[in-house]
N, C-alpha and C positions, 0 to 999 in steps of 0.2 A: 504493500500500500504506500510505503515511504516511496519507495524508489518512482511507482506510477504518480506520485504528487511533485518529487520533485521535478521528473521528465516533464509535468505539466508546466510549471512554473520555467522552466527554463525555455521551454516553446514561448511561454507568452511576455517573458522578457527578450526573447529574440523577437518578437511579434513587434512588442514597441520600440524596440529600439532601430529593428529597421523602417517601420512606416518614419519615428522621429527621421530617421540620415533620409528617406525619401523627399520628405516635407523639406528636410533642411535644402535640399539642390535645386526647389522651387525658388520661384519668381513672379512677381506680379508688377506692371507698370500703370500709373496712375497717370491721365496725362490731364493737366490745367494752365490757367492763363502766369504769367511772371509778375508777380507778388508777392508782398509777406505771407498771407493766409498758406500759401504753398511751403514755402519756408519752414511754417510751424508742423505742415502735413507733413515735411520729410523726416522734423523730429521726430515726431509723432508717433510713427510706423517702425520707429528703431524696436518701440515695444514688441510692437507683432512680430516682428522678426525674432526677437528672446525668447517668446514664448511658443510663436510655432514654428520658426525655422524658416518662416517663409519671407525672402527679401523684397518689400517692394521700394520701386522707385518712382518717383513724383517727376515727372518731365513738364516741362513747362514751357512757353513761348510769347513773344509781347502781346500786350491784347490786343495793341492792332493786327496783328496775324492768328488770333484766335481762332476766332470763325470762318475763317479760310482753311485753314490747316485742319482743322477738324472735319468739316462737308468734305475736303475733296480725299480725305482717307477714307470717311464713311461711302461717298460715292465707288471708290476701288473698292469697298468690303476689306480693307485690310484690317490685318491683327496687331499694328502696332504697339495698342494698347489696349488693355484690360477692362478698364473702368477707365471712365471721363465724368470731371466734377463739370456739367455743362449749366450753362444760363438757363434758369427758367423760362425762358422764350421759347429755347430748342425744344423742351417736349413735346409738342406735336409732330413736328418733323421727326423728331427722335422713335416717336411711337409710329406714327402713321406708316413712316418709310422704312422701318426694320431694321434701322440702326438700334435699337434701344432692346434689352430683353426685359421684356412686362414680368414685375416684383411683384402682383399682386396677394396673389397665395401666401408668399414667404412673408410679406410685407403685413400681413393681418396675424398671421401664425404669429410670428414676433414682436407684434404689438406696437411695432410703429407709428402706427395710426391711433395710439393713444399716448405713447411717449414724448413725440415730437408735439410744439406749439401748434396749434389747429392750422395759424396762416401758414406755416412754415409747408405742413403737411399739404396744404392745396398748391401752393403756389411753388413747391418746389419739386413734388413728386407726381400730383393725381394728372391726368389726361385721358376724356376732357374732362374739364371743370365739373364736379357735382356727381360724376359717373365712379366712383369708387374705385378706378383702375389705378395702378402705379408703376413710375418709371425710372424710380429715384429715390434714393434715402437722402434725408435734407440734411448737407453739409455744412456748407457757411452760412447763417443766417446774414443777410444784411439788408440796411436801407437806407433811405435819406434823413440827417440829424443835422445838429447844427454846431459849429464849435465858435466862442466868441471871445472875447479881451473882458478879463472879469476885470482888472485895474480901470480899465474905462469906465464902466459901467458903475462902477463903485466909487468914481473919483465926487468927495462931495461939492464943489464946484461945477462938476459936469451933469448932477443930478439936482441943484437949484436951478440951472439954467433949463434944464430939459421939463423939470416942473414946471415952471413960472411958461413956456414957449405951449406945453402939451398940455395941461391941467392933469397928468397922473406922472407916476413915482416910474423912474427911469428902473428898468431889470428886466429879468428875462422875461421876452413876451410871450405873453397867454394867446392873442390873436396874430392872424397876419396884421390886421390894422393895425395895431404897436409894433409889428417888427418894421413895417413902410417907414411909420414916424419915425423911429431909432434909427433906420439906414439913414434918414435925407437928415437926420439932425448930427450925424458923424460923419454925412460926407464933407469935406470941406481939404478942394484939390489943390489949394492953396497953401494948407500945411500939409499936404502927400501923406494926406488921410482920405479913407473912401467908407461909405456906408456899407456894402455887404460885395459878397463875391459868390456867386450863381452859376445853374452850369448853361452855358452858351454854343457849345461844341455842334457842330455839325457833321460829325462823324460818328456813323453806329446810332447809339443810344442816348446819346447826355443829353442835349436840350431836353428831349421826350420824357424822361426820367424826373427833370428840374418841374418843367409844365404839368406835369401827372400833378404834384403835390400839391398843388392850388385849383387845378381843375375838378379832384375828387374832393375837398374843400368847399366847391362852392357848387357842390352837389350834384354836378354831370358825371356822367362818364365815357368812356373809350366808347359805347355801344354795347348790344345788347349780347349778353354770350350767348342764348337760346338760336333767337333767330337772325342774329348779324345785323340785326338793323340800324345805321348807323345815325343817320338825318333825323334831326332833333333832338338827339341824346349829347351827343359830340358839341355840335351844335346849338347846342340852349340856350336862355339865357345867361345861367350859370355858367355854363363852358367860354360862352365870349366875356363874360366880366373876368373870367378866372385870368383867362389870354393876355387882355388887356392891361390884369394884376400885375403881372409876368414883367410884362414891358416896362411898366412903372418901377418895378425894381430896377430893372435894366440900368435906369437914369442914375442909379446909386454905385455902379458899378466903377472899378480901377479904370484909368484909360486904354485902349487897345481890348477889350475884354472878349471880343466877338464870338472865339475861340476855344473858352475853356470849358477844362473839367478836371477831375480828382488832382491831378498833379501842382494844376496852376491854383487851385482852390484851397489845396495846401497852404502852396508859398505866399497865398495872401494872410494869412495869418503869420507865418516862418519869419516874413518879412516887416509885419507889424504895416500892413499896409489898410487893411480893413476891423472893421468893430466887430464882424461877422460873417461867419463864411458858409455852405449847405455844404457839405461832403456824404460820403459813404463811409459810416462809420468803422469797418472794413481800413480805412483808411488814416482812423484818430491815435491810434499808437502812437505814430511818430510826432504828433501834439506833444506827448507827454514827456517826450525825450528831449532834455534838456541839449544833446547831444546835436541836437535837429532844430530845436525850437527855443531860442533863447528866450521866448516868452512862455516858456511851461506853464510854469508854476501861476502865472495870470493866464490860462487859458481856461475855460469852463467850456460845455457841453449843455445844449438841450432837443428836446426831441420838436418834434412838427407844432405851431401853436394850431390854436384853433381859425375855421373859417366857418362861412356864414352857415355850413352844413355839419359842422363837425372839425374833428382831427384827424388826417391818414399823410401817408407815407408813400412815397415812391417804392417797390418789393425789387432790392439788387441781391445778390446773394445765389447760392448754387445747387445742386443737388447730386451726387452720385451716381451715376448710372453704370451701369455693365453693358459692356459692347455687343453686341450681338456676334461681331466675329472674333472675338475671342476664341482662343482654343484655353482655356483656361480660367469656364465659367463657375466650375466647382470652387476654385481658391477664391474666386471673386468675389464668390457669396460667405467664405468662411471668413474673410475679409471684412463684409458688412455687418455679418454678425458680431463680430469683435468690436467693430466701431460702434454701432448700435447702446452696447453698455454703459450703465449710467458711469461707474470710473471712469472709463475711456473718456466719456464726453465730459468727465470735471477736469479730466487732465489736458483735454482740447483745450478748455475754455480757459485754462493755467498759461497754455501756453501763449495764447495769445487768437485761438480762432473764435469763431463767433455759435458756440451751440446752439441747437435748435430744441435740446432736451428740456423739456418743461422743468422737469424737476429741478435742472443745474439752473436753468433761465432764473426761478422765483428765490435760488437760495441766499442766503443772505452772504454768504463767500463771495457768490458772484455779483450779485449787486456792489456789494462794498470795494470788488478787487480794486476797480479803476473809477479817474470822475466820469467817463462815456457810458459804464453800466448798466446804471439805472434807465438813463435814457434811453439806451438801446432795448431795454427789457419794455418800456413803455412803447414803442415805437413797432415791438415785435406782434404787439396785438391790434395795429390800426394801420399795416401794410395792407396795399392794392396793387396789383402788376399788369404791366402788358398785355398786350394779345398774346397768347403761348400757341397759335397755329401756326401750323408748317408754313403756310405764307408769313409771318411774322417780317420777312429781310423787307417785303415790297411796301408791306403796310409803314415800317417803320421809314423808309426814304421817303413816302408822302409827305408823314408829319416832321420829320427832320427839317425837311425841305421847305414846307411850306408854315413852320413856326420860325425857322431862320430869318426868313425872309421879311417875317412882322416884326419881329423881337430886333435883328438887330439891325439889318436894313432899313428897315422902314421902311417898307414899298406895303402899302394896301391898308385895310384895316381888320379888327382881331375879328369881325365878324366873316368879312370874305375869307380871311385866313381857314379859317373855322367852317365855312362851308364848301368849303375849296376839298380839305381835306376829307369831310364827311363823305361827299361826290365820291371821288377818288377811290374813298375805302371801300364804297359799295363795289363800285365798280370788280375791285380785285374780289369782294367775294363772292359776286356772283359769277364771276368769269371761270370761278374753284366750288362753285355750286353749294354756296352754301348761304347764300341769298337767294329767294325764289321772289 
């Protein structure tokens, strides 16, 4: 009987210790855009590697080559890589055209759909919208916030003046209407001071991203996700005050502004050139590094104020997905699972990426880590995003295009803007049949 138990025991530490050396000569590639959140991902995975032997690597490229280099491997069907943390935009296309492998099943087994923040779980993973499918585990959470000059704001000199000019107390603003006054009462290009820094960009996403946050605001929206109907919703009254809002900021803007986004919205703070800037919080680390930011220690953080409808957010941030041609779907998933875990995602959130785990989201560690925390945790339950259908590249060159053109041009007004692009939108989606 000894000798029969210990022949067993030695079978099944031969059993583990070769599956372990098999696992250990695996490999998994993770490929995302060139940013810190990727930095922290490469930390990250050292774990997984200790613990199952399997090495991944995070590859990366600038984001302006993002979405290029992604479509035309998915159009080859190549295996470059394993998982892609892709924009929430891409899940339609990702689902529709069989780049994506549908998580659903594993994704409800695992509880995802109760772990992750409600917006995180729609707006990063389901396709379509309300249909309960999945095509993604919600990676980085991110959205649009705000970071400002708390020495400004705080100066008492600067808050007698802005009293006696506003009739209320100079601080963070509760509404867009206080954040307009505090821009045009700090702009002053005179002493190479400007009132806020906005995103202006004409390329890809940023204007459209900037525009969302005061459009959903002032109670419009993008269109209807059921039946696509664009004309009057886009277009409302609310969507052209919102436009208009937009523009008016504009006038508070650095000089040359036409242009930007995350980088240059930075350095208008870096550089002590504005009272306040909108960024992707994604992006506020480097705020706090004295290394980076010789105004740290005076820079504060807040989330979206309110508008005539409410308080939301522009939805930036990513979702994990698994490649479809992959040959190395099984690791992929041992992979998510591992990420999945509420450690894992406190040890995310330690290092610097943006959880989507409710639990970690409410705790008081993570609230307290950083001053952008809370805001960010506030900010995570009043995100709204894009169109996420496969056409998303054409709908989005409409509005890039055609908000460029009012905002910083000047050519036309926010209402033809506004019905210009409505027009437009119909157009592509019934020409994709999905306007009848």
């Amino acid at each position: 009987m000894f000798k029969k138990m210990k022949m067993f025991s030695l079978v099944a530490v031969f059993f583990l210790v070769t599956s372990g050396m098999a696992l250990a000569g695996e490999s998994l590639s993770i490929f995302w855009a060139e940013w810190d959140p990727a930095t922290y991902l490469q930390e990250l995975v050292l774990d997984f590697e200790k613990e199952t032997g399997i090495k991944v690597t995070v590859e990366t490229t600038p984001w302006g080559d993002f979405q290029t280099k992604t479509f035309r491997e998915f159009a080859a069907k190549g295996d470059s890589w394993d998982l892609i943390v892709g924009d929430s935009q891409w899940l339609g296309a990702g689902a529709t055209q069989g780049h994506y492998v549908e998580l659903t099943d594993w994704f409800i087994k695992n509880g995802v759909d109760k772990s992750m923040a409600p917006a995180t779980v729609v707006g990063y993973a389901e396709y379509p919208k309300g249909s309960k499918k999945y095509w993604a585990v919600p990676l980085e959470g991110d959205a649009n916030g705000w970071s400002y000059r708390k020495d400004w704001f705080e100066d008492p000199k600067e808050k007698a003046a802005f009293k006696k000019k506003y009739g209320f107390e100079l601080g963070v603003p509760d509404t867009w209407a206080q954040l307009r006054d505090i821009a045009e009462f700090f702009h002053r290009p005179d002493q190479g001071r400007y009132g806020l820094a906005i995103y202006t960009q004409k390329d890809y996403d940023a204007l459209t991203m900037g525009v969302e946050n005061v459009l959903f605001a002032w109670g419009a929206d993008l269109g209807d996700n059921k039946t696509y109907k664009v004309d009057g919703i886009l277009n409302s009254k609310g969507g052209i005050e919102a436009l208009a809002f937009y523009k008016e900021l504009y006038k508070f803007t650095p000089p040359d502004w036409g242009n930007a986004f995350f980088q240059a919205n930075n350095q208008a703070i870096t550089e002590g050139l504005v009272a306040m800037s909108m960024n992707y919080f994604a992006f506020f680390p480097a705020l706090i590094n004295p290394a980076v930011n010789k105004y740290a220690k005076v820079t504060g953080f807040f989330s979206m104020p309110k508008g005539p409808a409410g308080r939301f957010a522009a939805l930036g941030g990513q979702g994990a997905s698994i490649i479809k041609y992959s040959k190395k779907q099984d690791l992929a998933f041992k992979f998510l699972e591992w990420f999945i875990r509420d450690d894992v995602q406190k040890r995310w959130a330690e290092l610097g990426g943006y959880t989507c785990n409710g639990n970690v989201l409410k705790s008081d560690a993570f609230l307290n880590d950083t001053p952008y925390n809370k805001a960010f945790y506030e900010t995570m339950f009043m995100v709204k995003d894009f169109w996420a259908v496969p056409e998303y590249a054409e709908l989005l060159e409409v509005s890039q295009r055609n908000w460029h053109q009012y905002i910083v041009e000047g050519k036309g007004t926010a209402k033809e803007a506004m019905d210009t692009i409505a027009k437009d939108w119909e157009v592509i989606f019934k020409k994709h049949g999905r306007l009848k």
